[in-house]
C-alpha positions in Angstrom: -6.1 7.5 16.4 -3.6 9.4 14.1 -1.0 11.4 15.2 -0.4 15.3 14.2 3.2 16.0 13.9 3.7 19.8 13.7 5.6 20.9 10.5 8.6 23.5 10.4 8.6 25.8 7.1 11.2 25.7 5.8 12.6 22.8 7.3 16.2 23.7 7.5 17.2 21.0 10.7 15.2 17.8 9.6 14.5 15.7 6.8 10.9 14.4 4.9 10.0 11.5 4.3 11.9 9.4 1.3 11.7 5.7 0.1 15.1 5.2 2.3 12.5 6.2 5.4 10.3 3.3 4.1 10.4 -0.1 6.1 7.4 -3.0 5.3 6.7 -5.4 7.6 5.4 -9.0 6.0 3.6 -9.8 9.7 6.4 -9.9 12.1 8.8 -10.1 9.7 10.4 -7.2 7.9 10.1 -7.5 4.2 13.0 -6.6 1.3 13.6 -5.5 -1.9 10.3 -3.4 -2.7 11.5 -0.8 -5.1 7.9 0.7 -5.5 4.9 0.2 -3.5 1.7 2.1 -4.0 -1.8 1.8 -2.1 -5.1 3.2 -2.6 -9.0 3.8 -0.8 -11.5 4.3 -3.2 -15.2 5.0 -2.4 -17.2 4.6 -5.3 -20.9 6.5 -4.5 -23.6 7.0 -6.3 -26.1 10.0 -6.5 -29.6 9.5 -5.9 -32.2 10.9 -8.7 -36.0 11.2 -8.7 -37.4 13.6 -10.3 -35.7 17.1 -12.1 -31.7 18.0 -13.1 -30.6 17.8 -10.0 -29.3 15.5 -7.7 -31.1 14.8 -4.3 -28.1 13.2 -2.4 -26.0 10.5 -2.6 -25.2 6.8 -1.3 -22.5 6.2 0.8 -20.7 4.1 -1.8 -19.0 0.8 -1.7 -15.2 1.2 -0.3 -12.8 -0.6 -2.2 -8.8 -0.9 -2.1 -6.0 -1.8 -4.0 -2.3 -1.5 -4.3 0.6 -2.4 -6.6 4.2 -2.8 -5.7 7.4 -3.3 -8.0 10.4 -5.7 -6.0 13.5 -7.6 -7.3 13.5 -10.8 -8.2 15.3 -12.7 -6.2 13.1 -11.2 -3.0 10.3 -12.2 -5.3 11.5 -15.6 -5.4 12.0 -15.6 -1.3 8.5 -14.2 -1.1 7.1 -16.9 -3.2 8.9 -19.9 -1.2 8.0 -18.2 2.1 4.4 -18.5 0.8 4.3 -22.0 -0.6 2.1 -23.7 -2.9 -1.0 -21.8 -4.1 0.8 -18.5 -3.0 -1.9 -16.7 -5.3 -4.6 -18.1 -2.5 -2.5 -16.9 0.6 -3.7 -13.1 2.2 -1.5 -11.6 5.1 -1.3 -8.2 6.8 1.6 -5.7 6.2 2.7 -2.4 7.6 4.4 0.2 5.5 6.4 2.1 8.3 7.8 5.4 7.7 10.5 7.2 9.7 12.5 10.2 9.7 14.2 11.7 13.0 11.6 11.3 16.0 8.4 10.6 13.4 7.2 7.5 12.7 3.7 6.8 11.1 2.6 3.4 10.2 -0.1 2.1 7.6 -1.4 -1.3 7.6 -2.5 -3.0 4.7 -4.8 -5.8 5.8 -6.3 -9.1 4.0 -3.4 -8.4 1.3 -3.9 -10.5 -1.2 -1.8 -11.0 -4.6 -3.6 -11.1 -8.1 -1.2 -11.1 -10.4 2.6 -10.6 -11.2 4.6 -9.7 -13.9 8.2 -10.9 -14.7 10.1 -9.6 -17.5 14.1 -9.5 -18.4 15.7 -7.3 -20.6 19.1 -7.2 -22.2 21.1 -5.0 -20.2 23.0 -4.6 -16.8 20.0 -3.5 -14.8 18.3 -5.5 -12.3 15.1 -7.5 -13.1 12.2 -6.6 -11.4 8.5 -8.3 -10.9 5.7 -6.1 -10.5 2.8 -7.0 -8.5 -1.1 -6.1 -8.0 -2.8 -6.7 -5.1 -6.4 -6.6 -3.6 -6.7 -5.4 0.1 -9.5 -5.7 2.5 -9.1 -2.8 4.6 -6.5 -0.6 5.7 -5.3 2.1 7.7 -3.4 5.3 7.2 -1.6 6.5 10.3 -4.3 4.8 12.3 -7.5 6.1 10.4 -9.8 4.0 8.4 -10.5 5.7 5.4 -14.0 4.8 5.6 -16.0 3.6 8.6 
């Protein structure tokens, strides 16, 4: 089950969570160069109607989830070889692990599977990035399902 960490207002002896808490884990391995990463539970429902204006309930809906995440290239590159042929076709679990001080919460992303990438260069001293879309089968946040 999740954990409740008790927070301080103000905090004026600790620190929140930033990217620079941020560690993913690729199964086992820990995974580099993610500049961005974002991840989503959806539930779309529906209400049920008869008869009159108003609604008589609803449907539990269909869960869905997705996520996107921006990396460099050359970690791009590392991910694709790591994968292999058909990388597209390939689903794995990760964990996106956050710590600060004595917290530490943990999400998994599971059945993570990419659908798409883009790769683009512009002129300029900036360094190229690929961003990525991704379908996942379930997940959970600190150690809830969003959805059960």
């Amino acid at each position: 089950m999740p954990t409740v960490q008790q927070i301080q207002y103000p905090n004026t002896t600790g620190y929140r969570f930033s990217h620079g808490s941020l560690r993913i884990m690729r199964g086992s391995d820990e995974a580099f160069g993610y500049k961005q990463i974002e991840y989503k539970p959806a539930v779309e429902e529906e209400q049920v109607r008869l008869h009159g204006r108003f609604p008589l309930g609803r449907t539990k809906g269909n869960v869905s989830f997705e996520g996107s995440a921006t990396m460099g290239i050359e970690e791009f590159y590392n991910l694709v070889a790591a994968l292999g042929d058909g990388y597209l076709d390939k689903i794995e679990n990760y964990a996106v692990i956050r710590t600060e001080g004595e917290v530490t919460v943990t999400d998994e992303l599971i059945g993570v599977r990419i659908l798409d990438h883009t790769m683009a260069s512009e002129n300029g001293a900036a360094q190229q990035n690929v961003a990525i879309t991704f379908s996942i089968i379930d997940m959970k946040i600190n150690g809830a399902r969003p959805a059960v």
